[in-house]
C-alpha positions as CSV (number, residue, x, y, z in Angstrom):
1,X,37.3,-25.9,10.8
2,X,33.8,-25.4,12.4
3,X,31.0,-27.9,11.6
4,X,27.9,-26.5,11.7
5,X,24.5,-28.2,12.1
6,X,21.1,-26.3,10.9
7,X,18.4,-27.5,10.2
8,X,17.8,-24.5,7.1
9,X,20.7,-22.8,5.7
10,X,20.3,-19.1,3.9
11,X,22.9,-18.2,1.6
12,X,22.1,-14.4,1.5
13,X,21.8,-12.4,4.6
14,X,20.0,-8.8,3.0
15,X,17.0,-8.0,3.1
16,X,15.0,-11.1,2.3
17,X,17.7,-13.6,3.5
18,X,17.0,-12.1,6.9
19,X,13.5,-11.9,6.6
20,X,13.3,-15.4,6.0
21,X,15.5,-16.0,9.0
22,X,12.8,-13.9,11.4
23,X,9.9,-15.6,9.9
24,X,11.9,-19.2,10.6
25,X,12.4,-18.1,14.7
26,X,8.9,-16.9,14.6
27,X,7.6,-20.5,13.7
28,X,10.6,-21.8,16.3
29,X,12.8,-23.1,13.4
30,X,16.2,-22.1,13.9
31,X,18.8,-20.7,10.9
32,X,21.9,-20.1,9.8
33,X,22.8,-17.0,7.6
34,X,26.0,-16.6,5.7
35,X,26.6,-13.5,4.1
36,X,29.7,-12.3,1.5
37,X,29.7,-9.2,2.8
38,X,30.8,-7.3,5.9
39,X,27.8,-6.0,7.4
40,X,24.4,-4.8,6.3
41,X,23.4,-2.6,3.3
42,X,25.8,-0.4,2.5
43,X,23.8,1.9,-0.3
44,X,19.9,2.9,0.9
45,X,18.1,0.2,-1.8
46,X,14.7,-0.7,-1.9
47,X,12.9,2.1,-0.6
48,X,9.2,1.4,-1.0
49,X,7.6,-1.6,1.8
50,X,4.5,-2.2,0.6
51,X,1.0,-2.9,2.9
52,X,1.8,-6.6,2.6
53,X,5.6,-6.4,3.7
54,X,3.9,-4.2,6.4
55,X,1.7,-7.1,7.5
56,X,4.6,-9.5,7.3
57,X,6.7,-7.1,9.9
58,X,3.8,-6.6,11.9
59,X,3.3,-10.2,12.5
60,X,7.1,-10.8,13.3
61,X,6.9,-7.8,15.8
62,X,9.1,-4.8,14.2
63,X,6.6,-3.0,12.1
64,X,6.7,-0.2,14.7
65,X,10.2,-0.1,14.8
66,X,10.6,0.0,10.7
67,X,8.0,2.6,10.6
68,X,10.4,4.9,13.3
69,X,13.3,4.1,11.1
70,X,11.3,5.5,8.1
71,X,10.3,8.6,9.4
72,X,14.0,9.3,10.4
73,X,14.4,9.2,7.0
74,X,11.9,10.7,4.9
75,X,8.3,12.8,5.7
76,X,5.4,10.1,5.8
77,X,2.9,9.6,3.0
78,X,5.4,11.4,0.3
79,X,4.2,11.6,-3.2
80,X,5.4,10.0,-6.5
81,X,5.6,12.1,-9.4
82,X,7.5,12.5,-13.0
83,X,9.9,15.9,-13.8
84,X,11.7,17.7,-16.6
85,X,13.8,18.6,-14.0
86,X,13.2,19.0,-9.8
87,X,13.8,23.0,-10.5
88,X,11.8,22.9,-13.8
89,X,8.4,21.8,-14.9
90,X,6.6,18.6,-13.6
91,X,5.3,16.4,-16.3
92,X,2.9,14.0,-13.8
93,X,1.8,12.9,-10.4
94,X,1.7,9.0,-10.2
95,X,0.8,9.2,-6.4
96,X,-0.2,12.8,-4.3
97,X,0.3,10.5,-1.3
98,X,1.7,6.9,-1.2
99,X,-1.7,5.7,1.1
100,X,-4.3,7.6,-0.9
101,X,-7.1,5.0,-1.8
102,X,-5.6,1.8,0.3
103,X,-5.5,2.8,4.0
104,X,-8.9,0.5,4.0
105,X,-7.5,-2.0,2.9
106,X,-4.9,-2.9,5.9
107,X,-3.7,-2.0,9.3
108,X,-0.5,-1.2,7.6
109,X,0.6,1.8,5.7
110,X,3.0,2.0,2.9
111,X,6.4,3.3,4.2
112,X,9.5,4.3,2.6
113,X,12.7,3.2,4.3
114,X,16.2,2.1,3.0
115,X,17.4,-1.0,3.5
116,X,20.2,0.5,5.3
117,X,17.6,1.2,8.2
118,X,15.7,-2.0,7.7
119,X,18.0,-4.4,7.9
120,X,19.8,-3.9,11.0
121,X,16.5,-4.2,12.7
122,X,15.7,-7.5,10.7
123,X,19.1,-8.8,11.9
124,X,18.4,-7.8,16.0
125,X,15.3,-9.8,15.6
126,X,16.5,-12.7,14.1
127,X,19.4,-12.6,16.9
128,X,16.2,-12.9,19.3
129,X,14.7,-15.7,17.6
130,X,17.7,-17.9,17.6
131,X,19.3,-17.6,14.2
132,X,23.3,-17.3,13.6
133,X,24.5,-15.0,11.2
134,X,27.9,-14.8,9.7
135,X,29.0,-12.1,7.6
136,X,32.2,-11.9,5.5
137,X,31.7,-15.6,4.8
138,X,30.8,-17.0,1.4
139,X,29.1,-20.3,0.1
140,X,31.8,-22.6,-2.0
141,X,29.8,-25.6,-2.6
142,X,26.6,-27.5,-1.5
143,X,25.8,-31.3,-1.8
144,X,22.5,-32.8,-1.7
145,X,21.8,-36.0,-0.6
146,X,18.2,-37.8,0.4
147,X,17.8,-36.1,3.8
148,X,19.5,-33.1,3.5
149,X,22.0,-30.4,2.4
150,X,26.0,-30.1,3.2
151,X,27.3,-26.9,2.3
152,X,31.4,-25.8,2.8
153,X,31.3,-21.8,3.7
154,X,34.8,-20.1,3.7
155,X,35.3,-16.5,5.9
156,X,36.3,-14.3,3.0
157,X,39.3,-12.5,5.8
158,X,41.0,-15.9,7.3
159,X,40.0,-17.8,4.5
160,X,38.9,-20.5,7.0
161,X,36.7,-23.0,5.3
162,X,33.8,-25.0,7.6
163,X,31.3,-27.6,7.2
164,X,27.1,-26.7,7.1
165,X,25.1,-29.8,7.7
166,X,21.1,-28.3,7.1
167,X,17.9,-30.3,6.2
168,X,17.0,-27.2,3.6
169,X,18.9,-24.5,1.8
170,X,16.9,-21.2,0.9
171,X,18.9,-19.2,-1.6
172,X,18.9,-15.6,-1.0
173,X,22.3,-15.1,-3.0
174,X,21.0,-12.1,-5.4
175,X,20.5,-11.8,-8.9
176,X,23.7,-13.3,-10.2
177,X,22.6,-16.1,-7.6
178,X,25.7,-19.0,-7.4
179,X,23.2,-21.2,-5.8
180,X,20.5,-21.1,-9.1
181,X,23.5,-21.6,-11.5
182,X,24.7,-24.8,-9.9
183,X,21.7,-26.4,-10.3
184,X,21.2,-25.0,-13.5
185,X,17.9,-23.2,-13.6
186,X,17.2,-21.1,-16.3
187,X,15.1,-17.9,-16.8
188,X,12.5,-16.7,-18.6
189,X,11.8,-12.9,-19.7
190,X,12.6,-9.9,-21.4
191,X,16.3,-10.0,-20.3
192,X,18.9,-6.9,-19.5
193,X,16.4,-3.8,-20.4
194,X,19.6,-1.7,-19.6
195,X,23.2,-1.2,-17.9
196,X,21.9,0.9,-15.2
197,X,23.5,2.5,-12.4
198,X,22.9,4.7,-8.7
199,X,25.0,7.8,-8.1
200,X,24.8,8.4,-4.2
201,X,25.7,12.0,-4.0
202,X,25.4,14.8,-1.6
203,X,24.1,18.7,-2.8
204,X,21.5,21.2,-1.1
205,X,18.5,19.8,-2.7
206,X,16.4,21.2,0.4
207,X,15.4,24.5,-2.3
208,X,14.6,22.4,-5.4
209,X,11.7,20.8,-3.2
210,X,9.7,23.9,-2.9
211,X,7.3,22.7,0.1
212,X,6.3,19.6,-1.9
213,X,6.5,16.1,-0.1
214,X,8.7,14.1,-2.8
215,X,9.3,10.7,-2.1
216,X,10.0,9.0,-5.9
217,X,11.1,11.6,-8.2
218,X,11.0,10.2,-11.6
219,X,12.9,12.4,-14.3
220,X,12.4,12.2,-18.1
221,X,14.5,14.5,-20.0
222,X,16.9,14.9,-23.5
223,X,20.1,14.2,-21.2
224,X,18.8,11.2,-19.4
225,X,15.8,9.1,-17.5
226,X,15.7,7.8,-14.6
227,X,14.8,8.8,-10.6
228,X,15.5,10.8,-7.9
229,X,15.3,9.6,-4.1
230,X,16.0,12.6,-1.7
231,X,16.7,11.7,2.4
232,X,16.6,14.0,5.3
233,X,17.6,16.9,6.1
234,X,17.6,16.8,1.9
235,X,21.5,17.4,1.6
236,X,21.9,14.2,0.2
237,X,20.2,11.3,-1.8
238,X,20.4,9.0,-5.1
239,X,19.7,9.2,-8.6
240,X,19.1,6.0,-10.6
241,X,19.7,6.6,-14.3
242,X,18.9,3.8,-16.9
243,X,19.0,5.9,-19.4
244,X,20.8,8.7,-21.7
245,X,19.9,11.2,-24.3
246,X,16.8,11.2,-26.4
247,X,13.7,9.3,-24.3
248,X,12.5,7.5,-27.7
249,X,15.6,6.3,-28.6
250,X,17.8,6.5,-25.1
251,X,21.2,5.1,-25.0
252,X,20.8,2.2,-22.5
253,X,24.2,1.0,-21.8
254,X,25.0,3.6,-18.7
255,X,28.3,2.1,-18.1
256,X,30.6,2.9,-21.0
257,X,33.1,5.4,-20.5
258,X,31.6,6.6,-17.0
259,X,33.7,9.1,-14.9
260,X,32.9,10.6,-11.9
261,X,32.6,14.3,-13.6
262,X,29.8,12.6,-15.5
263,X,28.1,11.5,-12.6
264,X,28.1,15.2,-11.5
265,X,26.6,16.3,-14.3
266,X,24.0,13.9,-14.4
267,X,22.6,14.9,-11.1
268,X,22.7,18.7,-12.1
269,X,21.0,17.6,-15.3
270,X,18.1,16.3,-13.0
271,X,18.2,18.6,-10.3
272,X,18.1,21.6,-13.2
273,X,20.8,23.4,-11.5
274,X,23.9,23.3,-13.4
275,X,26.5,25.1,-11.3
276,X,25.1,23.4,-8.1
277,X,28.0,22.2,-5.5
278,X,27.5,18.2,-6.4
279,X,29.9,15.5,-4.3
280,X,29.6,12.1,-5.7
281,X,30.2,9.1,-2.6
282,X,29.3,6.1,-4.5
283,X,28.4,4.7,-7.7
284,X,27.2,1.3,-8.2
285,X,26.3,-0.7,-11.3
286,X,24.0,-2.9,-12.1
287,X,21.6,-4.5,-14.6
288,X,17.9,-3.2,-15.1
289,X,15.7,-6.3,-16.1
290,X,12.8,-8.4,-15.8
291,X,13.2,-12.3,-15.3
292,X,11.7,-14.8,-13.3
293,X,13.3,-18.5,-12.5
294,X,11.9,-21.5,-14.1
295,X,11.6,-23.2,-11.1
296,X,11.5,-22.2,-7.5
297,X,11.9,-25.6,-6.2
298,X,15.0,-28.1,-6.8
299,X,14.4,-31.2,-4.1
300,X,15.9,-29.5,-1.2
301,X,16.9,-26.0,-2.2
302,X,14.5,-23.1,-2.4
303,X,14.8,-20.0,-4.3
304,X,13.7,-16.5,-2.9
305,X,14.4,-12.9,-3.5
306,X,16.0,-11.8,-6.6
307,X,17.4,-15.0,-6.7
308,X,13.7,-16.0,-7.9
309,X,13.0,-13.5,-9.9
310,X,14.4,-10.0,-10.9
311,X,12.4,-6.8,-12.0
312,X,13.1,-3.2,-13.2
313,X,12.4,-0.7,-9.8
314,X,9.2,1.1,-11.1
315,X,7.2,-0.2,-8.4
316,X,8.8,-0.7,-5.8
317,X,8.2,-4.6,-6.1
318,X,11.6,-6.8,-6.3
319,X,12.3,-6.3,-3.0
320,X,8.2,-6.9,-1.6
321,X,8.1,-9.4,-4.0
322,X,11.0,-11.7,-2.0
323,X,9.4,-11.0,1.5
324,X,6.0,-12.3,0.0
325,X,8.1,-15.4,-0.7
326,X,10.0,-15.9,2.6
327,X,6.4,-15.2,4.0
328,X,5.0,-18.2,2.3
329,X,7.7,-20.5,2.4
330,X,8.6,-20.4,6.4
331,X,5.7,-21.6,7.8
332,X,5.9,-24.6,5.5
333,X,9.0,-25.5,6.1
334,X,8.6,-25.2,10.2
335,X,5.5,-27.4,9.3
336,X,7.5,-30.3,8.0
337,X,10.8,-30.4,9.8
338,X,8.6,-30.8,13.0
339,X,6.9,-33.5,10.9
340,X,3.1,-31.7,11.0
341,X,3.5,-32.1,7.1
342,X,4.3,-33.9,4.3
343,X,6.8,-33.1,1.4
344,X,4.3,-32.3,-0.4
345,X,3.2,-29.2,1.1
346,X,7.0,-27.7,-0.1
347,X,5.8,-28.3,-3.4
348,X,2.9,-25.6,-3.1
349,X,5.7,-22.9,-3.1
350,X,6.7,-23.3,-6.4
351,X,2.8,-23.5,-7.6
352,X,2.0,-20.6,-6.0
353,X,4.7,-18.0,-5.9
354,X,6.0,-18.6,-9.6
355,X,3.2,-17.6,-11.3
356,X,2.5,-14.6,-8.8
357,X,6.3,-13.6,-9.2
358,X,5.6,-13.8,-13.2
359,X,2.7,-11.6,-12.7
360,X,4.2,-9.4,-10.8
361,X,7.5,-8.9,-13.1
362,X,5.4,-7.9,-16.0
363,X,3.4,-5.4,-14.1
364,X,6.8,-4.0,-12.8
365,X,8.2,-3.9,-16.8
366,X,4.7,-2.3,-17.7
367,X,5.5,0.4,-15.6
368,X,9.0,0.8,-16.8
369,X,7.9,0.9,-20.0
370,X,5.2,3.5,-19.7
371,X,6.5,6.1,-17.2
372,X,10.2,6.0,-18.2
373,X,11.3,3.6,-21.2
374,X,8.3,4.0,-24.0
375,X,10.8,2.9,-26.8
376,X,10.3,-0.6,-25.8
377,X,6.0,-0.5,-26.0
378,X,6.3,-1.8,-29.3
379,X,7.4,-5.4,-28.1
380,X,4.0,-5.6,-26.1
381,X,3.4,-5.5,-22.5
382,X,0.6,-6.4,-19.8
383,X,-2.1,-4.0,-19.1
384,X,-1.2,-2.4,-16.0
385,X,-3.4,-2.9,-13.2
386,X,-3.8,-1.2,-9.8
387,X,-1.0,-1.2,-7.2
388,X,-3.3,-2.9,-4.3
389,X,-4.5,-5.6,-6.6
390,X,-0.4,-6.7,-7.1
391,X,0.8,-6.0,-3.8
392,X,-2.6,-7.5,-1.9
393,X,-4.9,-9.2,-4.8
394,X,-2.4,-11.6,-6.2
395,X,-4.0,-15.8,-5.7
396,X,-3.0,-18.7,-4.8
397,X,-3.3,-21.8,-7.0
398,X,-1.7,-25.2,-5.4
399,X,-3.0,-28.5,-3.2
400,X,-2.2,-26.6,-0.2
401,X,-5.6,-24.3,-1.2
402,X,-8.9,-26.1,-1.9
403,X,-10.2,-24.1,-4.6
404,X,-14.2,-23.5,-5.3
405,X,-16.0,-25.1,-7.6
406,X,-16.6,-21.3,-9.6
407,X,-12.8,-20.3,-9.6
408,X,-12.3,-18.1,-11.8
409,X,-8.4,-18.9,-12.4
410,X,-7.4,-15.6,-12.5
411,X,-4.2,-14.9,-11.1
412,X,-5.1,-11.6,-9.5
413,X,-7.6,-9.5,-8.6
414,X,-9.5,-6.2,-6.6
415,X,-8.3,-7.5,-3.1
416,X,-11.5,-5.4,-1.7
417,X,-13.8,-8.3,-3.7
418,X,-11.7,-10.9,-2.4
419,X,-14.5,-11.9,0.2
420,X,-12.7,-15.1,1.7
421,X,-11.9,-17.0,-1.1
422,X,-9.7,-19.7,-1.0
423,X,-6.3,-19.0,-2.8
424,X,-6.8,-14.8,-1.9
425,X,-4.9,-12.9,1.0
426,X,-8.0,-13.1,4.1
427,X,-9.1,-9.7,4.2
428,X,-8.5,-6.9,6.8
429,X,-11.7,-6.7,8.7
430,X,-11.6,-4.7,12.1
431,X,-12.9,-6.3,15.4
432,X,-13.2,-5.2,18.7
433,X,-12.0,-6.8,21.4
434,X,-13.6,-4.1,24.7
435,X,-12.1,-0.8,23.6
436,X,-9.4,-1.9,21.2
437,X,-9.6,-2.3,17.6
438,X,-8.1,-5.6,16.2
439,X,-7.7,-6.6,12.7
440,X,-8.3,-10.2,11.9
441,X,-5.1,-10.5,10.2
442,X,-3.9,-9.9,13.8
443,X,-5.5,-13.0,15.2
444,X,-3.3,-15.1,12.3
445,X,0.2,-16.1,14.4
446,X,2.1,-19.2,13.7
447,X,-1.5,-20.8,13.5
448,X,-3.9,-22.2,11.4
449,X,-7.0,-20.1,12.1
450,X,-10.7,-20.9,12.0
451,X,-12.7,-18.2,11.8
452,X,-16.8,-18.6,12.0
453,X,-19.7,-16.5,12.2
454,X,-21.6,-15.9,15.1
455,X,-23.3,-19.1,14.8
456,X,-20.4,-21.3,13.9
457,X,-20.3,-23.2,16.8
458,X,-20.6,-26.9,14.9
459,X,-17.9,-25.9,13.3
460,X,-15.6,-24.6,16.3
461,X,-16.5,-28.0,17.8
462,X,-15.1,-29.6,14.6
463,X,-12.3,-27.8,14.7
464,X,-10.9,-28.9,18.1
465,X,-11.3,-32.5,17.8
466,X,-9.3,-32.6,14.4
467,X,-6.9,-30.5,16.1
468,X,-6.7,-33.6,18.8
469,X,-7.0,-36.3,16.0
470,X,-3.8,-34.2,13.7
471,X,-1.7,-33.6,17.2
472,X,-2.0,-30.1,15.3
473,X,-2.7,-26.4,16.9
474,X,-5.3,-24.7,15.7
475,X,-6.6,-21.3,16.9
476,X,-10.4,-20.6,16.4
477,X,-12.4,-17.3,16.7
478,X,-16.2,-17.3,16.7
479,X,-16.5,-13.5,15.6
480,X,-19.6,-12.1,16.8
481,X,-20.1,-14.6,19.9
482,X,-16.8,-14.7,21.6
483,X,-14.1,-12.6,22.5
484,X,-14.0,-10.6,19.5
485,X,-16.8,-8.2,18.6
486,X,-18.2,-7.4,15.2
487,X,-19.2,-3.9,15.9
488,X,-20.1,-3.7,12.5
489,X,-21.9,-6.8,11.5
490,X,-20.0,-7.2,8.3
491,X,-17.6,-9.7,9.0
492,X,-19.8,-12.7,7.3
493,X,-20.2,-10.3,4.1
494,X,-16.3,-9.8,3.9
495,X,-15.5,-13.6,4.4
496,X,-17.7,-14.7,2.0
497,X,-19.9,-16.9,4.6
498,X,-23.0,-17.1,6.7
499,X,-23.2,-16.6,10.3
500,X,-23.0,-20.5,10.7
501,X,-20.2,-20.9,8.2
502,X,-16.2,-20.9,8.5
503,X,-12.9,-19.7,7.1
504,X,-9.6,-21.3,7.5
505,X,-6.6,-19.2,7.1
506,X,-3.2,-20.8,7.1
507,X,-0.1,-19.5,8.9
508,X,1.0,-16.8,5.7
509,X,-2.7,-15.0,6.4
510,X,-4.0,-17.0,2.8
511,X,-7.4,-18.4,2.7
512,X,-6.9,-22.2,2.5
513,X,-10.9,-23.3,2.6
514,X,-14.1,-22.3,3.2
515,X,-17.5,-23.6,4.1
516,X,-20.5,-21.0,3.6
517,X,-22.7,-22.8,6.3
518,X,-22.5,-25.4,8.7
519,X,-24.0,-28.7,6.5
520,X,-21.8,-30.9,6.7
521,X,-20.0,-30.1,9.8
522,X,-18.0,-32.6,11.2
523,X,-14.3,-33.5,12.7
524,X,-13.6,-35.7,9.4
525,X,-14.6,-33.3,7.3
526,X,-11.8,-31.0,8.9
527,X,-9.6,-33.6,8.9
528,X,-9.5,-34.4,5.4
529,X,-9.4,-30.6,4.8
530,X,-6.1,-30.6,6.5
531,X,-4.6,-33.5,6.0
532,X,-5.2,-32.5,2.2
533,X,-3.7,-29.0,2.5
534,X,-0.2,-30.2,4.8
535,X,0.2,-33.6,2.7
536,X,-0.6,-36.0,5.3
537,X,-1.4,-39.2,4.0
538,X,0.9,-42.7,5.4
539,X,3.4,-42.7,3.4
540,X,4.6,-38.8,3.6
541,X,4.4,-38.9,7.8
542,X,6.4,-42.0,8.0
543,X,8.9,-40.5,6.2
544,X,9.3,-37.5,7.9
545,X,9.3,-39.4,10.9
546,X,12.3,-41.4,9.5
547,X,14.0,-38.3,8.7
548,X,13.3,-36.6,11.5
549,X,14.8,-39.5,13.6
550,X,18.2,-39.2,11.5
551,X,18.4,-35.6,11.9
552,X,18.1,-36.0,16.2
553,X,20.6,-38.7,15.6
């Protein structure tokens, strides 16, 4: 037996289990990963990264990398559009190109890349940033005590069991998550829409394209409904089918009596070539549906990832959805096992990413429902609303944001009106630093970051000496007057501010406060802006002193 001493465990080591275990190294916290199976992706899932997963690999330093992986894969900037058939008659064009209408909006494109490609570049950078990971090794049981988390992990060959001692568990187990159902958190949602499943197959499909750049190929026909996903050099690819026969009244239950003949016929059925050579590799199963836990938070243990919430794939969301949350919960918990914050501030994860994830899982079934399952309008749905405003418009809510006295509450909104305020993504404005162009969401590292306007210089002052009185980094930018130019002169506008005011951003790139002008500006002032936002009153940094002693010991 091997006794292991962490101080975060991830049960889950995919796509967001290993994200979570990059953005942990990046803020210096160190991870272990246990994953049940052998290795990496083995089927090319979640295929769409979104502008803000973008951002989030750009900050840990692979963005480049993932975008290489992607165009090994599949032509950039591919569309999205609905079928009869890929031979026969196209009913709609969702997308022309995947970055029409949002390349303003960030320094990252939308890609599309498998998870296959992703992950093993998620796992190298991890290895740099000091976390373990062991594959082919399953989570038994977990025990939670006041300062911390013992787990017993078994290695599914030898059947060795060993000991995990970790300050935090972050549950990245899947849908069917062990982890939620110990502690018995429910779910709340629409339920199992269908018994869905993905045939990876291999045919000429190269013809069927016809010149056009198809990244998402949706199909709606009388045999079944559901979507293509063709890869380079288009002699292979997957169909997801969560649906058969009539589109008003489909059967849903995909499973029953399934053989790989019918597989084959399936894929002719969409391809619209029915004597076209058709090898079936794989087929796996699984559960289309739209749930979101009913808590995120249970003392010590942290739900991410589909373990959080699930939703149907019309989007591309469920898999974006569970970096957002890795994205927002590292930095906190790096903040308070190094004892820079209070308990409290783990709190704020549930408040903020449970109602996004809600928000997010009804857009997802509104778009299910309207482009490929119309049956079920009748039981209601959200209004849809644009992609940008999910993936970058979506607001925080918690005591780790000080809110304005005119919030409006909403829970999303136009990220391009955004202008600074606290609880919204900080936008993407570009500097110039010489000759190079910098984004501002470049200057946000491990960081809290003060940005001012040109004459923000009280505030700058204020900035450093609560940084002294907190023992707490902070990084400040005087756009306009400093290092970075605002060729431009727009940056105030976008922030929301005046040339004297100032913005501060937290670690994830969120707004956490703003002050329009200087009045007012002073060290305390900044002080008890902080010490509201990480929690730290007395009571909260004596006991993470305490534990933090224990957990040396």
């Amino acid at each position: 037996m091997k006794n292991y001493d962490v101080p975060v465990l991830i049960v889950g080591g995919s796509l967001v289990g290993m994200t979570m275990a990059v953005l942990l190294g990046k803020h210096g916290v160190k991870s272990l990963v246990v994953e049940r199976h052998q290795g990496a992706a083995i089927h090319p899932r979640a295929a769409l990264m979104l502008q803000r997963s973008m951002e989030v690999f750009r900050s840990a330093g692979v963005e480049e990398t993932m975008r290489t992986r992607s165009f090994e894969q599949f032509e950039p900037d591919g569309a999205i559009m609905a079928v009869e058939t890929m031979a026969g008659e196209e009913i709609a064009w969702y997308m022309t190109r995947v970055n029409d209408g949002v390349r303003d909006l960030s320094p990252s494109e939308r890609i599309f890349v498998t998870q296959i490609a992703v992950e093993p570049v998620l796992k190298a950078r991890a290895d740099e940033l000091g976390a373990e990971a062991l594959f082919g090794t399953e989570l038994v049981d977990f025990v939670e005590d006041e300062t911390g988390v013992t787990a017993t992990i078994r290695d599914r060959a030898t059947q060795e069991e060993s000991t995990v001692r970790a300050r935090y568990l972050v549950a990245a187990d899947g849908p069917r998550s062990t982890i939620r159902n110990q502690l018995g958190i429910g779910r709340s949602g629409h339920g199992v829409m269908s018994k869905s499943i993905t045939i990876y197959f291999r045919a000429d499909v190269e013809p069927l394209l016809r010149g056009r750049n198809l990244s998402v190929v949706m199909v709606v026909n009388q045999t079944f409904q559901g979507f293509f996903r063709i890869e380079k050099p288009y002699k292979s690819g997957f169909l997801a089918v969560h649906g058969l026969g009539d589109p008003q009244n489909p059967n849903s239950d995909i499973w029953t009596g399934l053989t790989d003949d019918a597989c084959i016929e399936l894929v002719r059925a969409g391809l619209g070539v029915p004597d076209l050579p058709v090898e079936i590799d794989n087929v796996m199963r699984w559960e289309a549906t739209a749930e979101v836990a009913d808590q995120l938070r249970s003392d010590r243990v942290f739900l991410i990832g589909d373990a959080a919430h699930e939703m149907p794939p019309y989007g591309g969301y469920g898999g974006n959805t569970g970096i957002h949350d890795a994205h927002n919960l590292a930095w906190k918990l790096a903040a308070v096992l190094d004892g820079r914050a209070g308990d409290g501030l783990l709190d704020s994860y549930d408040a903020e990413r449970r109602p996004v994830a809600s928000f997010t899982v009804e857009q997802a079934y509104a778009r299910y429902v309207t482009r490929a399952a119309p049956f079920l309008a009748a039981g209601g749905m959200d209004t849809p609303v644009p992609d940008a405003n999910i993936d970058l418009g979506y607001r925080y809510r918690s005591e780790a944001v000080l809110t304005e006295a005119d919030d409006d509450g909403a829970i999303q909104g136009d990220p391009r009106d955004s202008a600074g305020r606290p609880g919204t993504r900080a936008p993407h404005y570009e500097l110039r630093r010489g000759s190079d162009a910098v984004s501002t969401l470049d200057l946000v590292k491990q960081n809290f970051v003060l940005f001012t306007g040109a004459d923000g210089a009280a505030w700058t002052a204020a900035a450093d000496a609560a940084a002294r009185t907190l023992s707490l980094d902070i990084d400040t930018h005087s756009v306009g007057s400093g290092e970075y130019n605002d060729a431009e002169g727009g940056f105030a506008e976008a922030y929301g501010i005046a040339s004297t005011g100032a913005v501060l951003v937290r670690p994830d790139g969120f707004v956490a406060w703003r002050a329009v002008t200087d009045e007012g500006a002073s060290a305390s002032v900044l002080t008890e802006v902080l010490g509201s936002i990480l929690d730290r009153n007395e009571e909260a940094l004596a006991a993470a002193d305490v534990v933090s002693e224990v957990s040396a010991t």
